[in-house]
matplotlib code that plots the C-alpha trace (Angstrom):
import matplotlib.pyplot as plt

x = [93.0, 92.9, 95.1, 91.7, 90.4, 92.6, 89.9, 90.9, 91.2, 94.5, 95.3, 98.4, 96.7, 93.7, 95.7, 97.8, 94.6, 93.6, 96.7, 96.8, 93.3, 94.2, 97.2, 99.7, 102.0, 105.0, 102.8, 100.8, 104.4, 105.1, 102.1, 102.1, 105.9, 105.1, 101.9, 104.2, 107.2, 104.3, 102.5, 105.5, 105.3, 102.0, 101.4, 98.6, 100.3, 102.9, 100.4, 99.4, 102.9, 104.0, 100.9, 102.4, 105.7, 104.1, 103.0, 106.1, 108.0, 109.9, 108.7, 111.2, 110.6, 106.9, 107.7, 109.2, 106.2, 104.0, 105.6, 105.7, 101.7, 101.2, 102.2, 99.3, 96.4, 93.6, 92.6, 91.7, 95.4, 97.2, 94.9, 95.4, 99.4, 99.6, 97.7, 100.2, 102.9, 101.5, 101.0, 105.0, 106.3, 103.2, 104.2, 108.4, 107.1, 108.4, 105.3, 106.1, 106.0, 103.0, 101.1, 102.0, 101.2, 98.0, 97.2, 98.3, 95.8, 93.0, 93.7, 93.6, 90.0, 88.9, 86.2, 89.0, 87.8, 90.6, 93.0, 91.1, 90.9, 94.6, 95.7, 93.4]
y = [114.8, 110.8, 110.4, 111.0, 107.6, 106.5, 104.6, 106.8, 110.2, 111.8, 115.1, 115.6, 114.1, 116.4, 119.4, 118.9, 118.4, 121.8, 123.7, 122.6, 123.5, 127.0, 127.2, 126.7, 123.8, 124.3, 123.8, 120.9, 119.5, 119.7, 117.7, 115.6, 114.4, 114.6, 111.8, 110.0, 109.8, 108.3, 106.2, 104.9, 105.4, 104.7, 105.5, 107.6, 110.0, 110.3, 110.9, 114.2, 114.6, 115.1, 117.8, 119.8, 119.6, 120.6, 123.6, 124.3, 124.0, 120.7, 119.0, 116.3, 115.3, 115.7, 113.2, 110.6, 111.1, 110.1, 107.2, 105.6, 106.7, 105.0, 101.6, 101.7, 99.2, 101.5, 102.2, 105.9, 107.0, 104.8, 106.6, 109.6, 109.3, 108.3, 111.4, 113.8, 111.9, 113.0, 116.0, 116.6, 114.9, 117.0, 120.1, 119.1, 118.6, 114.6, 114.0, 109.8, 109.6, 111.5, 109.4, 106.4, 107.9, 109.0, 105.6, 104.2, 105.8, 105.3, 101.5, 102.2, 103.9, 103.9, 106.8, 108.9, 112.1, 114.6, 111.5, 111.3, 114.6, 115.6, 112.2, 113.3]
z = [96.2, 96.2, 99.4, 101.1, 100.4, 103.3, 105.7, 108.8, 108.5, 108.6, 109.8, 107.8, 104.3, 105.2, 105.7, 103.2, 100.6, 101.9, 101.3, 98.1, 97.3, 98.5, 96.2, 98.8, 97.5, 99.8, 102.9, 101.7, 100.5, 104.2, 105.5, 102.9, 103.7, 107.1, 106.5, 104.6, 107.6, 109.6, 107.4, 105.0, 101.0, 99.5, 95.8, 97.0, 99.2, 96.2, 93.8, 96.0, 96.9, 92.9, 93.0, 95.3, 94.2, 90.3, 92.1, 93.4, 90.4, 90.9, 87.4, 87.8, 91.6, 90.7, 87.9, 90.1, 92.5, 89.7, 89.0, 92.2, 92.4, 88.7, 90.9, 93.1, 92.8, 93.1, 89.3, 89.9, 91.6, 88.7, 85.4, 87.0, 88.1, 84.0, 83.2, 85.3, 83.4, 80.2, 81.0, 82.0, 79.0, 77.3, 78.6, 77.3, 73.9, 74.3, 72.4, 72.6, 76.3, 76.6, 73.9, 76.0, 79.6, 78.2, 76.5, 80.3, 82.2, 79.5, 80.3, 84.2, 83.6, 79.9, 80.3, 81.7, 79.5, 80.2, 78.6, 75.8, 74.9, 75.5, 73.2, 70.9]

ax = plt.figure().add_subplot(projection="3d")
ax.plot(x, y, z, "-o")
ax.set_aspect("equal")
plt.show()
């Protein structure tokens, strides 16, 4: 989970890294939005935030927390918020959108292999 790279440690980002390594995506949604009514938006919590909300089902709100994540200025959450995106418009069959997300996060980190591959 790259919310983790936050200096201090955060309970809610912590938790919510947890759930969602134990499958549960509605409650690391919750601690994710909960870090996020304390902290404000940051592209890194909404990068986590659209992984929780793929594993709940909610492709589109997932989508738009991609995006927001694909503005941050850390390289890593911006390939990897371009790689979600291609893997949405992947998984839609909008095979245009995914060519350019996954062109978009081989620019944020060029050795980004899972990218490679899928544009391949």
């Amino acid at each position: 989970i790259l919310a983790t790279w936050l200096a201090r440690t955060d309970t809610d980002v912590d938790a919510g890294a947890a759930a969602l390594a134990d499958g549960d995506a509605e409650k690391a949604l919750t601690f994710f939005d909960a870090a996020i009514a304390r902290m404000g938006a940051l592209p890194e919590l909404d990068y986590d935030r659209g992984l929780a909300l793929m594993g709940t089902g909610d492709l589109e709100g997932a989508k738009l927390a991609f995006e927001r994540g694909s503005e941050s200025p850390r390289e890593d959450v911006r390939a990897s918020s371009h790689y979600q995106l291609g893997n949405l418009a992947f998984d839609t069959e909008n095979w245009d959108q995914a060519i350019a997300s996954y062109k978009e996060c081989l620019r944020a980190s060029p050795d980004h292999l899972n990218a490679k591959w899928n544009l391949e």
